[in-house]
C-alpha positions as a Markdown table, in Angstrom:
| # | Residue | x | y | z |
|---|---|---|---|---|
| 1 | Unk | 19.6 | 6.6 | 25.9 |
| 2 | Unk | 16.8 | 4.0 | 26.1 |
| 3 | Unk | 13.4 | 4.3 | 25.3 |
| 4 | Unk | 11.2 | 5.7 | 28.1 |
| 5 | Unk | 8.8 | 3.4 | 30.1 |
| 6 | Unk | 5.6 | 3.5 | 29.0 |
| 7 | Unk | 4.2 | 3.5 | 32.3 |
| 8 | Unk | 6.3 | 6.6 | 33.8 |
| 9 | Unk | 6.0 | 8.9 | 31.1 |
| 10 | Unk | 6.7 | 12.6 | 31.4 |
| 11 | Unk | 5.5 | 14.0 | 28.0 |
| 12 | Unk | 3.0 | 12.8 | 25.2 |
| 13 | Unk | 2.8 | 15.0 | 22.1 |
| 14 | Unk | 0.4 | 14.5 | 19.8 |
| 15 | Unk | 1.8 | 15.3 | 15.8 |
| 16 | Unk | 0.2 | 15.2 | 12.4 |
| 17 | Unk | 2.2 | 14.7 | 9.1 |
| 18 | Unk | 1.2 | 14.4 | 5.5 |
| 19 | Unk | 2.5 | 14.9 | 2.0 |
| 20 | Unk | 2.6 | 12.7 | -1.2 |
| 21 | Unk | 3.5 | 9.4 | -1.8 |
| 22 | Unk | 6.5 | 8.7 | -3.7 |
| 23 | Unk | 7.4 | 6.1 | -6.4 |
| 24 | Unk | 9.9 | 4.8 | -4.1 |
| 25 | Unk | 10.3 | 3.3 | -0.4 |
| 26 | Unk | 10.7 | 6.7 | 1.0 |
| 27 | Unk | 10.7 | 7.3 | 5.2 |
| 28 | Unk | 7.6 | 9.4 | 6.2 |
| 29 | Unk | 8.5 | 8.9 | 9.8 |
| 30 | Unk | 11.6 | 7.9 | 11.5 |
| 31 | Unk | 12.6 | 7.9 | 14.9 |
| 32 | Unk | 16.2 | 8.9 | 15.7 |
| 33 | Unk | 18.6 | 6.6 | 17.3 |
| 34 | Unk | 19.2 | 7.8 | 21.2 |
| 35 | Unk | 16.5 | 9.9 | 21.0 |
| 36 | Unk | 14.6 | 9.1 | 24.2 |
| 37 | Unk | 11.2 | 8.8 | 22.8 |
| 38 | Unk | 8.8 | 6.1 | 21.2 |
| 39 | Unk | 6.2 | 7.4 | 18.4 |
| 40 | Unk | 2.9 | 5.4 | 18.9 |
| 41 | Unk | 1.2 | 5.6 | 15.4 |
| 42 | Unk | -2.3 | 6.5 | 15.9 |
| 43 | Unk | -3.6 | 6.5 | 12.0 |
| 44 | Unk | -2.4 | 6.2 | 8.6 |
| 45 | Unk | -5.1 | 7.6 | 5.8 |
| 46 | Unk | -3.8 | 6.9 | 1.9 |
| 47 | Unk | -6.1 | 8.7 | -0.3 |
| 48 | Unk | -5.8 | 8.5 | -4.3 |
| 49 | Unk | -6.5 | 11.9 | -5.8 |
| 50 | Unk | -5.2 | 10.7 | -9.3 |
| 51 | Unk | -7.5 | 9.5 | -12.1 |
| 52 | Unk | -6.7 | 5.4 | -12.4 |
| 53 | Unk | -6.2 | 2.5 | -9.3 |
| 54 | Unk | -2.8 | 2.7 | -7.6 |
| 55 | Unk | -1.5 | 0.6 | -5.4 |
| 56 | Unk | 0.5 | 1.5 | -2.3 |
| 57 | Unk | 3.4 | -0.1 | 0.2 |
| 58 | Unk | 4.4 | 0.7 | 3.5 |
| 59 | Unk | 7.2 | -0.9 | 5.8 |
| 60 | Unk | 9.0 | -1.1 | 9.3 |
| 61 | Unk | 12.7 | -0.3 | 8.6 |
| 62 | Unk | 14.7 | -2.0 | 11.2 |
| 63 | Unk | 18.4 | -2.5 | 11.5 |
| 64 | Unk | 18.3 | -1.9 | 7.7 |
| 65 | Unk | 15.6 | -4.5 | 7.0 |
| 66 | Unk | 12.3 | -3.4 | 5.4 |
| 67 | Unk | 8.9 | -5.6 | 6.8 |
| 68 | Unk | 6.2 | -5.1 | 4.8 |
| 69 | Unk | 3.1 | -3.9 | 6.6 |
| 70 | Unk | 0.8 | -4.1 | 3.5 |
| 71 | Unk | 2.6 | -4.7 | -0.1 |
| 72 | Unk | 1.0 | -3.5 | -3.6 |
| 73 | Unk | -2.7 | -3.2 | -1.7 |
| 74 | Unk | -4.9 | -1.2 | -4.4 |
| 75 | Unk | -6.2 | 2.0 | -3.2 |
| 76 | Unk | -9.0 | 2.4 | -5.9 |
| 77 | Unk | -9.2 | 6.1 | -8.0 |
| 78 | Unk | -11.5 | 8.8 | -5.4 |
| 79 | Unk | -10.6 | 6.4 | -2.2 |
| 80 | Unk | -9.4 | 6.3 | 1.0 |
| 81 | Unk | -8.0 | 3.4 | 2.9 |
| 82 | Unk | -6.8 | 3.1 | 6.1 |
| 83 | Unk | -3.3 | 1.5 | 7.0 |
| 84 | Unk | -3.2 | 1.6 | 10.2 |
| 85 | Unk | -5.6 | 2.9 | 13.2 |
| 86 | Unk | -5.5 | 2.4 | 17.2 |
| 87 | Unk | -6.9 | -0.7 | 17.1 |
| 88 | Unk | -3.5 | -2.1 | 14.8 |
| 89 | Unk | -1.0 | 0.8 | 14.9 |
| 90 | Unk | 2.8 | 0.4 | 16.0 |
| 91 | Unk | 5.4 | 1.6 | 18.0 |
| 92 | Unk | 8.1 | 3.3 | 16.1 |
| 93 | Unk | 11.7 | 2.9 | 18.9 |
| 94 | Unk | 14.4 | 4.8 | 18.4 |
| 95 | Unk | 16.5 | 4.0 | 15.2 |
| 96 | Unk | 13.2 | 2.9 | 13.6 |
| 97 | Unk | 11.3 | 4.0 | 11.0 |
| 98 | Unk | 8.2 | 3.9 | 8.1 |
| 99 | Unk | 8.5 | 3.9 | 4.4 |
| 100 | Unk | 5.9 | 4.3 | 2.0 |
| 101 | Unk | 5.4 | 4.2 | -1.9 |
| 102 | Unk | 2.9 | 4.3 | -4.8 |
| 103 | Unk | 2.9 | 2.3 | -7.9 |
| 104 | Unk | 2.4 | 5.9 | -10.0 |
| 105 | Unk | 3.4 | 9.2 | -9.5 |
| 106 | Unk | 0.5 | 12.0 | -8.1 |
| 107 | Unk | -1.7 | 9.8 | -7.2 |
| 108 | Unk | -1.3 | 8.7 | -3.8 |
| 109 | Unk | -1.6 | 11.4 | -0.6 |
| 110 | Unk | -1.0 | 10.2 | 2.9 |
| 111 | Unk | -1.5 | 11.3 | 6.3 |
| 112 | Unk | 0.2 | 9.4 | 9.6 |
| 113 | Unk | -1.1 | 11.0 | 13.0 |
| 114 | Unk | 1.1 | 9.7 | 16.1 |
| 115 | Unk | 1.7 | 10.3 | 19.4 |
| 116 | Unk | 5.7 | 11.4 | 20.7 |
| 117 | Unk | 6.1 | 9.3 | 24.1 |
| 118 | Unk | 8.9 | 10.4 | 26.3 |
């Protein structure tokens, strides 16, 4: 099945995920092939709750292919950065996904909110 039109769309379904950040590219959202919908990411909040500077990396998996949306950017000890927001977020098609990873273990949480379009 193709992705719906944007423009006729029957259902929009607001989601919130979060968890840790792993020491290696690990999918935090992925968008199953033929399933019908697009996921418009909304916000992406990394926060280091550890006690020394991490650094963290997030990509666009496509067709097997990682593209780096940021690439060891520090996220200082007691901080929060923002990834991605409205004003820069993406659209996440079917058979797509996003990967994230910190430099050191227990340090890095995230949180990705994102809208299911179908």
């Amino acid at each position: 099945m193709a992705a719906p039109n944007l423009i006729s769309l029957a259902t929009v379904s607001g989601k919130t995920r979060a968890d840790w950040c792993l020491t290696s590219l690990t999918s935090i959202l992925s968008n199953a092939v033929n399933s019908g919908e697009i996921y418009r990411i909304n916000g992406l909040f990394v926060s280091n709750v550890g006690s020394s500077d991490v650094t963290v990396s997030l990509d666009f998996f496509r067709n097997g292919l990682g593209f780096f949306v940021c690439q060891n950017s520090p996220v200082p000890v007691g901080s929060t950065t923002v990834i991605m927001g409205k004003d820069n977020g993406l659209y996440i098609e079917e058979g797509d996904a996003l990967r994230i990873r910190a430099s050191t273990t227990n340090s890095l949480q995230y949180i990705i909110t994102y809208d299911i379009l179908s």
